[in-house]
Biopython code that builds the backbone (N, CA, C, O; Angstrom):
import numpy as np
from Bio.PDB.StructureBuilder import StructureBuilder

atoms = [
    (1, "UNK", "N", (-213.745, -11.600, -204.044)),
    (1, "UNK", "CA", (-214.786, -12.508, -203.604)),
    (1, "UNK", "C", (-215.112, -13.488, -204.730)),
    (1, "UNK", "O", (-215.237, -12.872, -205.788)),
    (2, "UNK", "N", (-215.321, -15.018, -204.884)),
    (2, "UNK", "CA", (-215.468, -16.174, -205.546)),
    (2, "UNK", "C", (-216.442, -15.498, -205.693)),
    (2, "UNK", "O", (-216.781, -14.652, -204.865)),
    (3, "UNK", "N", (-217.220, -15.795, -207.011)),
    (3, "UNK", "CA", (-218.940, -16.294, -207.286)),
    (3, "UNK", "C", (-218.987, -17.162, -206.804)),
    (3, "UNK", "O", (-217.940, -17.731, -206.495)),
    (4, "UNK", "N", (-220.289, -17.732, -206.480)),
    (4, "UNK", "CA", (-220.941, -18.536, -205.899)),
    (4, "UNK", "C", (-221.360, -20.125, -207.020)),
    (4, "UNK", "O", (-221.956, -21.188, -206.850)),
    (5, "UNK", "N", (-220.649, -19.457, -208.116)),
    (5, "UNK", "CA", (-220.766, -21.159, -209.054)),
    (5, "UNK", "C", (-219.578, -22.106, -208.994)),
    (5, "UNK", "O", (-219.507, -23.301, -209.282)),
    (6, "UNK", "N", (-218.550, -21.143, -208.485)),
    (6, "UNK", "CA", (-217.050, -21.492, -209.345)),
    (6, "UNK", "C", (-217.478, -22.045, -207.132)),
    (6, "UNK", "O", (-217.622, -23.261, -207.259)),
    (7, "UNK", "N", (-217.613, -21.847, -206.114)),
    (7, "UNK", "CA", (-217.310, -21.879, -204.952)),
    (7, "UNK", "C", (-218.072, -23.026, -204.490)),
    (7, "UNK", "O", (-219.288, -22.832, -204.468)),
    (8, "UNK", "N", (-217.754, -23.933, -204.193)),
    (8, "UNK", "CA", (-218.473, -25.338, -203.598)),
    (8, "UNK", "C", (-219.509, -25.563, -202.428)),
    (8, "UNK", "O", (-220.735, -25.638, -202.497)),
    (9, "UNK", "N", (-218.678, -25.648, -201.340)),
    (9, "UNK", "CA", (-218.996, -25.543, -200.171)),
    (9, "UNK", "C", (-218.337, -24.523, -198.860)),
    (9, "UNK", "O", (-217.257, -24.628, -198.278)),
    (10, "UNK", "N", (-219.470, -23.505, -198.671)),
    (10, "UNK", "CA", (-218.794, -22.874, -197.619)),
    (10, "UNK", "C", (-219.231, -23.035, -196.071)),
    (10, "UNK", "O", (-219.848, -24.070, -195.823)),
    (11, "UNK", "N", (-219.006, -22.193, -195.053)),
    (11, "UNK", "CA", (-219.686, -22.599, -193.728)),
    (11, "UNK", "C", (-221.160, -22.524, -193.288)),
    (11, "UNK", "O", (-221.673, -22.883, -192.229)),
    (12, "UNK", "N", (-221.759, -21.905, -194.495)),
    (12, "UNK", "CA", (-222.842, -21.596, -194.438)),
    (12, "UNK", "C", (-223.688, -23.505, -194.722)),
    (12, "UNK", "O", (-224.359, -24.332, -194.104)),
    (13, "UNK", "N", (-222.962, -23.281, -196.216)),
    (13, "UNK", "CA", (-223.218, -24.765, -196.791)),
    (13, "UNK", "C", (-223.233, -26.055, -195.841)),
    (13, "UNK", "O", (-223.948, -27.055, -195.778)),
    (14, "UNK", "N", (-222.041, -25.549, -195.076)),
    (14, "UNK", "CA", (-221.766, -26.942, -193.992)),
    (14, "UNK", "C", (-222.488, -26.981, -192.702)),
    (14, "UNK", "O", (-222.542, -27.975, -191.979)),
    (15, "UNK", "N", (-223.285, -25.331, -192.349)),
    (15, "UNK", "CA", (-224.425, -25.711, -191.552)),
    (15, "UNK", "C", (-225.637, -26.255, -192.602)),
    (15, "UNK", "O", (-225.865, -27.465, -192.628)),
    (16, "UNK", "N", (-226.222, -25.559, -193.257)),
    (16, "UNK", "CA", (-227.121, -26.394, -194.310)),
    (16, "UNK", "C", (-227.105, -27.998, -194.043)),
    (16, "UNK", "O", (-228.049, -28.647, -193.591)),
    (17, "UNK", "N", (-225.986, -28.436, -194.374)),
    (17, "UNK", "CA", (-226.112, -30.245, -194.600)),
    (17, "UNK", "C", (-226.011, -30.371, -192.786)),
    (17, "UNK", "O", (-226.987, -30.805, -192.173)),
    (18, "UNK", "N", (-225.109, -30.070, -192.262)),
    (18, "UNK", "CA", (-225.388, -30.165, -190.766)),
    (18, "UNK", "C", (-227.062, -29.849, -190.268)),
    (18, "UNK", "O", (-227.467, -30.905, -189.781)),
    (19, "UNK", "N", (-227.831, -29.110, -190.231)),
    (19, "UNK", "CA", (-229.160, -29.313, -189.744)),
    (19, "UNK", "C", (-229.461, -30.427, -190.670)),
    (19, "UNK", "O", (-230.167, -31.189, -190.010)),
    (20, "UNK", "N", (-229.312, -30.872, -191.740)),
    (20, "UNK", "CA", (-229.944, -31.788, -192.230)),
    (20, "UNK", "C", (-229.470, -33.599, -192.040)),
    (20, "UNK", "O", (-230.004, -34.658, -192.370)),
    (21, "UNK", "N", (-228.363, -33.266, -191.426)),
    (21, "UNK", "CA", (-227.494, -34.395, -190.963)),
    (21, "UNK", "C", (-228.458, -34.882, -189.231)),
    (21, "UNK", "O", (-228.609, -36.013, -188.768)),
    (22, "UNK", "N", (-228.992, -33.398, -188.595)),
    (22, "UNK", "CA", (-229.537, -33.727, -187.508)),
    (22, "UNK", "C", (-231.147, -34.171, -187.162)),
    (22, "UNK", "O", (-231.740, -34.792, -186.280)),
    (23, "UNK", "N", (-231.411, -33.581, -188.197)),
    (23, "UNK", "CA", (-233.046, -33.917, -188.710)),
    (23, "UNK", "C", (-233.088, -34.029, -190.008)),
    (23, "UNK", "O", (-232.651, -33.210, -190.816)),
    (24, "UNK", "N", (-233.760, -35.324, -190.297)),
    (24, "UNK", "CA", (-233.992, -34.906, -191.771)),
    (24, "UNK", "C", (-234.962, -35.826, -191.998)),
    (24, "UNK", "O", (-234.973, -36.860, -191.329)),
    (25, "UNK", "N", (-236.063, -35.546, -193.124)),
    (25, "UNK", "CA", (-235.657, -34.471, -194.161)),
    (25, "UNK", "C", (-236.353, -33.423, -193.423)),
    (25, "UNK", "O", (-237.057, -33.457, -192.414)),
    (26, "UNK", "N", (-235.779, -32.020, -194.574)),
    (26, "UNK", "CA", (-236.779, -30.584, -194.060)),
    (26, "UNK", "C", (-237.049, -29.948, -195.022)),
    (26, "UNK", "O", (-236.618, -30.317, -196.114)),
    (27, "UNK", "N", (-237.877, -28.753, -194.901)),
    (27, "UNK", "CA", (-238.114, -28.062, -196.210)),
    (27, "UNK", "C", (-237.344, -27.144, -195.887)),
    (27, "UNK", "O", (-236.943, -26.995, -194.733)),
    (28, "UNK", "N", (-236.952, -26.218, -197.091)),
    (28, "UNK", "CA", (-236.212, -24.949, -197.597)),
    (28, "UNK", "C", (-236.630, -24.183, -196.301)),
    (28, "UNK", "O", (-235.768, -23.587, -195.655)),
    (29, "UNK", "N", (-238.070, -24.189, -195.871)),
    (29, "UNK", "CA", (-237.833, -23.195, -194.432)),
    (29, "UNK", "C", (-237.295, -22.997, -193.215)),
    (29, "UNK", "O", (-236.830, -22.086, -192.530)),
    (30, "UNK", "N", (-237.654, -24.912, -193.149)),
    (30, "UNK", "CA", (-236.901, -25.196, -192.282)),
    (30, "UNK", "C", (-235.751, -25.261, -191.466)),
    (30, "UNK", "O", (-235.474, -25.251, -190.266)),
    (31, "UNK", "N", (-234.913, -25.365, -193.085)),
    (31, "UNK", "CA", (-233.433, -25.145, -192.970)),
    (31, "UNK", "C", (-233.245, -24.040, -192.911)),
    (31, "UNK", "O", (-232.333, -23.663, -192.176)),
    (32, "UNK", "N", (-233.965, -23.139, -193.599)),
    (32, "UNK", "CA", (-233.208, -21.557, -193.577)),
    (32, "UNK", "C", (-233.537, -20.771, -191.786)),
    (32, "UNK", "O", (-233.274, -19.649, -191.354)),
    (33, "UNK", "N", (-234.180, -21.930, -191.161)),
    (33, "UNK", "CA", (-234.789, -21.385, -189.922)),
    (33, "UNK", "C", (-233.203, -21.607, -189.201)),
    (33, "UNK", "O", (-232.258, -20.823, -189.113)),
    (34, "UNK", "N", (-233.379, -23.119, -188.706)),
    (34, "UNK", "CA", (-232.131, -23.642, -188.211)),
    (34, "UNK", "C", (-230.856, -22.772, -188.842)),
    (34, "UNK", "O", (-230.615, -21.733, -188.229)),
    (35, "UNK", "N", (-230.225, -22.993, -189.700)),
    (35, "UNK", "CA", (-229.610, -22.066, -190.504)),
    (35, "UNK", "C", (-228.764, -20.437, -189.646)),
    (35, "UNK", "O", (-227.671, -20.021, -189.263)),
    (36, "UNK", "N", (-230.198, -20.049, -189.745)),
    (36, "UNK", "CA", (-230.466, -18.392, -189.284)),
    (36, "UNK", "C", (-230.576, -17.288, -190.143)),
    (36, "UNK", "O", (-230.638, -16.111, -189.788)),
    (37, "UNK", "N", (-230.605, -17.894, -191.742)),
    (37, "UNK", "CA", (-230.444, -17.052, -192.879)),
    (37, "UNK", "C", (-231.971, -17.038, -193.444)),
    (37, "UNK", "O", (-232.796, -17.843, -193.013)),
    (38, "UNK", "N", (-232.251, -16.197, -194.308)),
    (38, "UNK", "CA", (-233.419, -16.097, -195.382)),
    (38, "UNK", "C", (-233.969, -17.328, -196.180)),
    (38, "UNK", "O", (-233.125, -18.074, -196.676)),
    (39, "UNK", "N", (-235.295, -17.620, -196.356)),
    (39, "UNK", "CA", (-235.666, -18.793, -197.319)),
    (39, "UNK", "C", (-235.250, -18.381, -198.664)),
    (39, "UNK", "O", (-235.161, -19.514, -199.137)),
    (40, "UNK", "N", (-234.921, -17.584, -199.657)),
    (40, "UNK", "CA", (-234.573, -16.780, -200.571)),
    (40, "UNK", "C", (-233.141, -16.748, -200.797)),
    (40, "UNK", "O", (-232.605, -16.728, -201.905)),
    (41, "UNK", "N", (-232.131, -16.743, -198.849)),
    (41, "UNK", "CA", (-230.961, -16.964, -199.359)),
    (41, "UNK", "C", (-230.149, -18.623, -199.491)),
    (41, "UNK", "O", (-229.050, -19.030, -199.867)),
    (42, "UNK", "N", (-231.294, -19.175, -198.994)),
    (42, "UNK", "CA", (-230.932, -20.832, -198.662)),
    (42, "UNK", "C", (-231.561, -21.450, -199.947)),
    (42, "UNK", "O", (-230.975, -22.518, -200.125)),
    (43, "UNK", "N", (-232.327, -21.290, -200.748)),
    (43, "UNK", "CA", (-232.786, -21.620, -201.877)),
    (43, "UNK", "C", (-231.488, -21.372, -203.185)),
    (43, "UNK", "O", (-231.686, -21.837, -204.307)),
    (44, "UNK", "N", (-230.716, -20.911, -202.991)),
    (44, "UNK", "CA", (-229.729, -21.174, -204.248)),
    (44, "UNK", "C", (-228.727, -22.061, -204.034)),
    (44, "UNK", "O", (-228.075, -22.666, -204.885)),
    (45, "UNK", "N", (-228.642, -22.104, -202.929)),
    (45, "UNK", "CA", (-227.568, -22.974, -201.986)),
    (45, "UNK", "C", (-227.965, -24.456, -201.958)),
    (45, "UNK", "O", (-227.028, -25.218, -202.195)),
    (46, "UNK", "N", (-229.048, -24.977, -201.740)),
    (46, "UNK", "CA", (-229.995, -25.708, -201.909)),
    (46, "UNK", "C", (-229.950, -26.166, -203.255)),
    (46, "UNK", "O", (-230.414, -27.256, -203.588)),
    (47, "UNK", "N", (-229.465, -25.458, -203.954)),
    (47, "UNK", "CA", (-229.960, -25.856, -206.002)),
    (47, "UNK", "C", (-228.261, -26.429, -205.944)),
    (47, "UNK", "O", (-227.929, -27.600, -206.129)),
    (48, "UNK", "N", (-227.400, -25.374, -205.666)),
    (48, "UNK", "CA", (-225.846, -25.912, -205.957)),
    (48, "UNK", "C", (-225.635, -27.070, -204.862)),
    (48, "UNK", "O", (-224.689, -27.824, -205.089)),
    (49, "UNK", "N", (-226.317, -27.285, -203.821)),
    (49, "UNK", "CA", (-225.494, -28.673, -203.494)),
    (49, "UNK", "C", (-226.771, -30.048, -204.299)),
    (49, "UNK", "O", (-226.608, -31.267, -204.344)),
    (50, "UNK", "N", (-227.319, -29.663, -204.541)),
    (50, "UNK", "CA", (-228.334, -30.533, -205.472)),
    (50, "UNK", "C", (-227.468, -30.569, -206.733)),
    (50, "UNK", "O", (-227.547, -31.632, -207.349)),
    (51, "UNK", "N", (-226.670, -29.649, -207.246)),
    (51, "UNK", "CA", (-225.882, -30.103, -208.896)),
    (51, "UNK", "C", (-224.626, -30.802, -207.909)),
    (51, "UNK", "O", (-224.481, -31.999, -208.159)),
    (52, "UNK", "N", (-224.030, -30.457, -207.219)),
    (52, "UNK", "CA", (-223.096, -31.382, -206.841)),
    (52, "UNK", "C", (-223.410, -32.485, -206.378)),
    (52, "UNK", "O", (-222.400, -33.057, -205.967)),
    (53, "UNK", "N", (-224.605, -33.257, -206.196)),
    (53, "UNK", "CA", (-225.121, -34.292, -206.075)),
    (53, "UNK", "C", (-224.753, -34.874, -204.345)),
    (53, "UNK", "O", (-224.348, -35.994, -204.034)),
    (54, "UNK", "N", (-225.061, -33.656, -203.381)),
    (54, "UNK", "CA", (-224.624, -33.915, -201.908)),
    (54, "UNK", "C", (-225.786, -33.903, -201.190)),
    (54, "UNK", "O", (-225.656, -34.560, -200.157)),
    (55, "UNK", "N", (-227.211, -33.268, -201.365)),
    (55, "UNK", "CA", (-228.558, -33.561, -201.341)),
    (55, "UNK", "C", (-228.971, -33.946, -202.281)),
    (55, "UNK", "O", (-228.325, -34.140, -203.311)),
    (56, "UNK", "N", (-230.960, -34.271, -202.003)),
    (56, "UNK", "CA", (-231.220, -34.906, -203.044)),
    (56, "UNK", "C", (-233.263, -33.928, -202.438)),
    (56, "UNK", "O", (-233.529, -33.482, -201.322)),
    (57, "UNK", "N", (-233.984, -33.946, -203.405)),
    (57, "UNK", "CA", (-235.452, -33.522, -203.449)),
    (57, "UNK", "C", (-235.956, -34.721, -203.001)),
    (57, "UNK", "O", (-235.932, -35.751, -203.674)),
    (58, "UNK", "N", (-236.421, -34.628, -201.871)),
    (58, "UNK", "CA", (-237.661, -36.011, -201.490)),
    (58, "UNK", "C", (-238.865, -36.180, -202.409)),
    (58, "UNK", "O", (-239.164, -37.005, -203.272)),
    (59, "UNK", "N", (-239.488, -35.011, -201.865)),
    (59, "UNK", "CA", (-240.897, -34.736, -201.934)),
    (59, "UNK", "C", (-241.279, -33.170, -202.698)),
    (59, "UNK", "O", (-241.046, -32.242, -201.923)),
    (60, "UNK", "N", (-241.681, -32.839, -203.714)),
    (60, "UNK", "CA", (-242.709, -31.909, -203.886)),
    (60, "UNK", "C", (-243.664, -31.779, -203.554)),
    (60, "UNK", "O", (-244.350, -32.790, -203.706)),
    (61, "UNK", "N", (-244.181, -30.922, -203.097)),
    (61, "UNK", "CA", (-245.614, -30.533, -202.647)),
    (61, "UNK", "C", (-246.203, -29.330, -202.855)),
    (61, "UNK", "O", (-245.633, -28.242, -202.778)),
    (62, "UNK", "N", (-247.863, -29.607, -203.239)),
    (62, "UNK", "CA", (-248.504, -28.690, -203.741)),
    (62, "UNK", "C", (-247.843, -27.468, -205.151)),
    (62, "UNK", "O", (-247.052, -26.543, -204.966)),
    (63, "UNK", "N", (-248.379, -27.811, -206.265)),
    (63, "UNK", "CA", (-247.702, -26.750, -207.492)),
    (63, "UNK", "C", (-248.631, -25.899, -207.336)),
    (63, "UNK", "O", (-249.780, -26.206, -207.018)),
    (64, "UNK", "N", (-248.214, -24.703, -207.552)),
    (64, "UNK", "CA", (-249.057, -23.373, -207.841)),
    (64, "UNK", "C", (-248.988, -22.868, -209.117)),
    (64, "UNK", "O", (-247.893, -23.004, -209.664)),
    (65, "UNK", "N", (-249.770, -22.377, -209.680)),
    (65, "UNK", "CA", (-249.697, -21.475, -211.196)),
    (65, "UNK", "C", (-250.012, -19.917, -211.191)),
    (65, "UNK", "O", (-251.063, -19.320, -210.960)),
    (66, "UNK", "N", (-249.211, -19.630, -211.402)),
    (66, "UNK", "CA", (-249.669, -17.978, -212.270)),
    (66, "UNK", "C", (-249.258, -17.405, -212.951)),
    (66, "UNK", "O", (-248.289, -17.743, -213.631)),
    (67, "UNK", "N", (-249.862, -16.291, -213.022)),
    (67, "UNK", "CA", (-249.454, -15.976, -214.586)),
    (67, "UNK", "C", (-248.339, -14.561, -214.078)),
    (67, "UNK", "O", (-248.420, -13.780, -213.130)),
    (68, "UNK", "N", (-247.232, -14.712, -215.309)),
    (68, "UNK", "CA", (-245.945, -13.917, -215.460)),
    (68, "UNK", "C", (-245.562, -13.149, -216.710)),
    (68, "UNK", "O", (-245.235, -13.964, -217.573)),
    (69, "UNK", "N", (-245.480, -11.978, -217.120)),
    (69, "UNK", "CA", (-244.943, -11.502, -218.213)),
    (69, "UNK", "C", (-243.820, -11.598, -218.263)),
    (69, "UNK", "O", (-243.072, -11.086, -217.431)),
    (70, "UNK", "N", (-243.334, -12.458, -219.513)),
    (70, "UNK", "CA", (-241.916, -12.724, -219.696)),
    (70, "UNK", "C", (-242.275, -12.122, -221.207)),
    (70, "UNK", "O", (-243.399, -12.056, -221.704)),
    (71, "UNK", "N", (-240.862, -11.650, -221.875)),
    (71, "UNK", "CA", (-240.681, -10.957, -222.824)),
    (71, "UNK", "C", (-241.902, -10.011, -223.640)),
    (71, "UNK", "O", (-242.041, -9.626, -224.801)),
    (72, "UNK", "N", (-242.588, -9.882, -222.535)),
    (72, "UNK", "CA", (-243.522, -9.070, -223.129)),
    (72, "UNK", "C", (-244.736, -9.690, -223.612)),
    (72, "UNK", "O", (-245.502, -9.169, -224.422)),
    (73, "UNK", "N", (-244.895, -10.973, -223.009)),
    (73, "UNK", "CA", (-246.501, -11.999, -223.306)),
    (73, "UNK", "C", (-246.737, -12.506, -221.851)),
    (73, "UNK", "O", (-245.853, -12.435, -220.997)),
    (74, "UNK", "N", (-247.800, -12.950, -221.645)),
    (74, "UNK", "CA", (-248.374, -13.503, -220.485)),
    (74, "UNK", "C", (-247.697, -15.018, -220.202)),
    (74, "UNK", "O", (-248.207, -15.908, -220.882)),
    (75, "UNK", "N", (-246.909, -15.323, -219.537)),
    (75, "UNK", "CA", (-246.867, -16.761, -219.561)),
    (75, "UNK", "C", (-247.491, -17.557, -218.307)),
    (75, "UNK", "O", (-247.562, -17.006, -217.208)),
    (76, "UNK", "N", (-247.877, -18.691, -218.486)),
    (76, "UNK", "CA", (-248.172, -19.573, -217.447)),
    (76, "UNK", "C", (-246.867, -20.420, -216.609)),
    (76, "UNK", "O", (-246.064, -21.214, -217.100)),
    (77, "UNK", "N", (-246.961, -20.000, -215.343)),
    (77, "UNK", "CA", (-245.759, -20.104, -214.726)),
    (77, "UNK", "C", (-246.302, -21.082, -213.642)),
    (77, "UNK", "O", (-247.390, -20.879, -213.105)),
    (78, "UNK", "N", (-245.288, -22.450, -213.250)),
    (78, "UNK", "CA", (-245.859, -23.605, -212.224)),
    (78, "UNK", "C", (-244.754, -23.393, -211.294)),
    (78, "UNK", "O", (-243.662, -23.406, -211.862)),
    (79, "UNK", "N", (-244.708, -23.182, -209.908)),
    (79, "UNK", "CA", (-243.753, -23.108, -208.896)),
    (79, "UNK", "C", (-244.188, -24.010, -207.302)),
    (79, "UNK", "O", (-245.126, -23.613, -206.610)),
    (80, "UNK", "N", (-243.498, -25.007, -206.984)),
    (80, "UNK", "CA", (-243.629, -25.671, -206.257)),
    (80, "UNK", "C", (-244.014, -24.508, -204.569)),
    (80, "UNK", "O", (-243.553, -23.392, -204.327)),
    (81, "UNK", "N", (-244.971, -25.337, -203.726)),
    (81, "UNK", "CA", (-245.153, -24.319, -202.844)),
    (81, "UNK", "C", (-244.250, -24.425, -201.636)),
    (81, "UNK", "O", (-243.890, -23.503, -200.903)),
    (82, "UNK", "N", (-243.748, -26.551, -201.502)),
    (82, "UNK", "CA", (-242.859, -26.572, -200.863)),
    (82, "UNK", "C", (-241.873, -27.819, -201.178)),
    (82, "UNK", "O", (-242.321, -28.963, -201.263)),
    (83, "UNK", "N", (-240.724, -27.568, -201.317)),
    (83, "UNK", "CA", (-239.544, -28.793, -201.353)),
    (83, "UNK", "C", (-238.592, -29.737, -200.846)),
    (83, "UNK", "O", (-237.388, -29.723, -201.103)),
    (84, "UNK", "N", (-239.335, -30.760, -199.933)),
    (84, "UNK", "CA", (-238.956, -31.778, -199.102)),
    (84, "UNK", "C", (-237.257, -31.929, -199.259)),
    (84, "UNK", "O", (-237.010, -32.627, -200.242)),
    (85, "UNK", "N", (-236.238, -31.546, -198.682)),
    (85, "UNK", "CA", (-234.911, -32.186, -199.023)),
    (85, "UNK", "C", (-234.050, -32.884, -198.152)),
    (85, "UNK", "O", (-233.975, -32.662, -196.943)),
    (86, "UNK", "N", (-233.331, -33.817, -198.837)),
    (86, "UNK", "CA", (-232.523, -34.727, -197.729)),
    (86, "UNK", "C", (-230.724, -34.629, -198.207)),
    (86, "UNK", "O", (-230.203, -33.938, -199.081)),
    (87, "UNK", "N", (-230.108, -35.605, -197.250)),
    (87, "UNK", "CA", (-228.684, -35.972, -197.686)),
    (87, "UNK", "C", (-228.977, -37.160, -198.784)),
    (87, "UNK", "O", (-229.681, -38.152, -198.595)),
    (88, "UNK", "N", (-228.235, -36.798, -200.018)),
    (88, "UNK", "CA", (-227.953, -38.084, -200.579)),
    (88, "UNK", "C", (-227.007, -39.322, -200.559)),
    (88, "UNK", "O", (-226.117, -39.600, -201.363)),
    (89, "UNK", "N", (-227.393, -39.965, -199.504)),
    (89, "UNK", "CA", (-226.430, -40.570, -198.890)),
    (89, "UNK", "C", (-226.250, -42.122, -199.926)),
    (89, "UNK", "O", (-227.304, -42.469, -200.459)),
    (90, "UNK", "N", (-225.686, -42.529, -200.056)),
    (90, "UNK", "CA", (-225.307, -43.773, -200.778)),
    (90, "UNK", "C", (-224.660, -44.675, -200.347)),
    (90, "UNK", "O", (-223.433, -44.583, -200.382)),
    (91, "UNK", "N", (-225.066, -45.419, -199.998)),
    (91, "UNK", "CA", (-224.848, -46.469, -199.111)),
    (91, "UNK", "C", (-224.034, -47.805, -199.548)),
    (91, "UNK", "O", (-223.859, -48.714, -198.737)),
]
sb = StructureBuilder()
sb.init_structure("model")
sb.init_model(0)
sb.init_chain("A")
sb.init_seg("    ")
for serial, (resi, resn, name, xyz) in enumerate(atoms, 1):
    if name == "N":
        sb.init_residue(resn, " ", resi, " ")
    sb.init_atom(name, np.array(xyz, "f"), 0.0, 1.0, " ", f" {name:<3s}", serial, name[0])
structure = sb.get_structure()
């Protein structure tokens, strides 16, 4: 089985940009609705066609903060609540 860095686009991927080819833009839930998969499993998928530069982030909305122990200290942690995304189409 490929990892998932070295692996581009699969059928999963090509429904992804397909709901987004039919509506767009949507958020991460949206798509993972249409989809039929997890918001959790469409969110990494979402990041790798964003480095391959085949979507693009519209809109952020609403940041949240809290607090996280990382290496053993409290840190202040900012995580978007939702992430508008489209095709980056270039015209």
């Amino acid at each position: 089985m490929q990892s998932r860095k070295t692996r581009v686009i699969d059928g999963t991927d090509r429904e992804i940009l397909r709901a987004l080819y039919e509506k767009r833009p949507l958020a991460g839930r949206q798509i993972a609705r249409r989809v039929g998969i997890t918001a959790s499993a469409v969110a990494p998928r979402l990041c790798n066609l964003l480095s391959v530069g085949i979507i693009k982030k519209v809109k952020v909305e609403g940041m949240r903060h809290f607090q996280r122990e990382i290496n053993g200290q409290m840190e202040m942690v900012k995580c978007p609540r939702r992430i508008i995304w489209d095709l980056d189409i270039k015209y």
